[in-house]
N, C-alpha and C positions, 0 to 999 in steps of 0.2 A: 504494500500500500504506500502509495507517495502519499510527502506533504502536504498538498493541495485535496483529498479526500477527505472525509469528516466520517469519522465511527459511529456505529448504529447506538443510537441511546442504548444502556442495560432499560432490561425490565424494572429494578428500583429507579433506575431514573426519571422513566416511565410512569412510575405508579407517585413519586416524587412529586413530579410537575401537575398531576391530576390532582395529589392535594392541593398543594397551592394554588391552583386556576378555584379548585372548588371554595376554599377559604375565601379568594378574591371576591366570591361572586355574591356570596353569602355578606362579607366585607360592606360591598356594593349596595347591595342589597338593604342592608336596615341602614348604612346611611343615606340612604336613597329615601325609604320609607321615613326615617325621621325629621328628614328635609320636607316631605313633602306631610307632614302632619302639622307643619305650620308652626310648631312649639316653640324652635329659634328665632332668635333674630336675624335678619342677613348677614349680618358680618357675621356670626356664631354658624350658620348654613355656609357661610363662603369658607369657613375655615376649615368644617367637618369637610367638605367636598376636597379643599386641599390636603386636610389630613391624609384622607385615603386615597389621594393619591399619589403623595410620598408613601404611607407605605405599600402602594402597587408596585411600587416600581423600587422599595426593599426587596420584596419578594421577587420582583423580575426584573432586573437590574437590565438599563437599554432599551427598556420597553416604552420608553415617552410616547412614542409614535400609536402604537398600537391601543396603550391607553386614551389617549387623545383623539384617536377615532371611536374605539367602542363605547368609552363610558361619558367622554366628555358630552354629548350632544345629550347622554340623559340627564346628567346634574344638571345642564344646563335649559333643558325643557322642564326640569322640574322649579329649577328657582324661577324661570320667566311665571311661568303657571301657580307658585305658590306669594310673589314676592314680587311679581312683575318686572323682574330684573332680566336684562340682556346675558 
C-alpha cells in the first residue's frame, strides 16, 4: 500500500464514530428543543447554539463545514421563528 491510500476504518472505529454522530444528534437535538421553547433569552439561545457547536466540532474536529451546512440553517430557523432573529 503507498502513501497516498487511506486504510479501511476498524470496526471500533466504526462503531466509534456512530457514537459520537448519535451523541451529536441527541446534542442537537434538546438544544434545538430548548431554543425553541422560548424559555431563553437571545443572547442565552445564541450562546446554547454556539455552545454546541464548539463542542460539535470537539467531537469532530475539521468539521466546521459540514456543521454549518447540516445544523446551522436549523438553529437558525428556529431562532428567526422563536425570537424573530436572522
Amino acid at each position: 500500500m503507498d502513501s497516498t491510500e487511506t486504510q479501511k476504518p476498524t470496526q471500533e472505529e466504526i462503531d466509534d464514530e456512530s457514537r459520537r454522530m448519535r451523541r451529536l444528534r441527541i446534542l442537537v437535538y434538546l438544544a434545538l428543543d430548548t431554543i425553541a421553547s422560548g424559555s431563553l433569552s437571545p443572547e442565552e439561545a445564541s450562546s446554547m447554539a454556539a455552545a454546541t457547536r464548539r463542542l460539535a466540532l470537539d467531537m469532530f474536529p475539521g468539521k466546521e463545514r459540514a456543521f454549518d451546512l447540516l445544523y446551522r440553517p436549523k438553529f437558525q430557523r428556529v431562532m428567526h421563528e422563536i425570537y424573530r432573529l436572522q
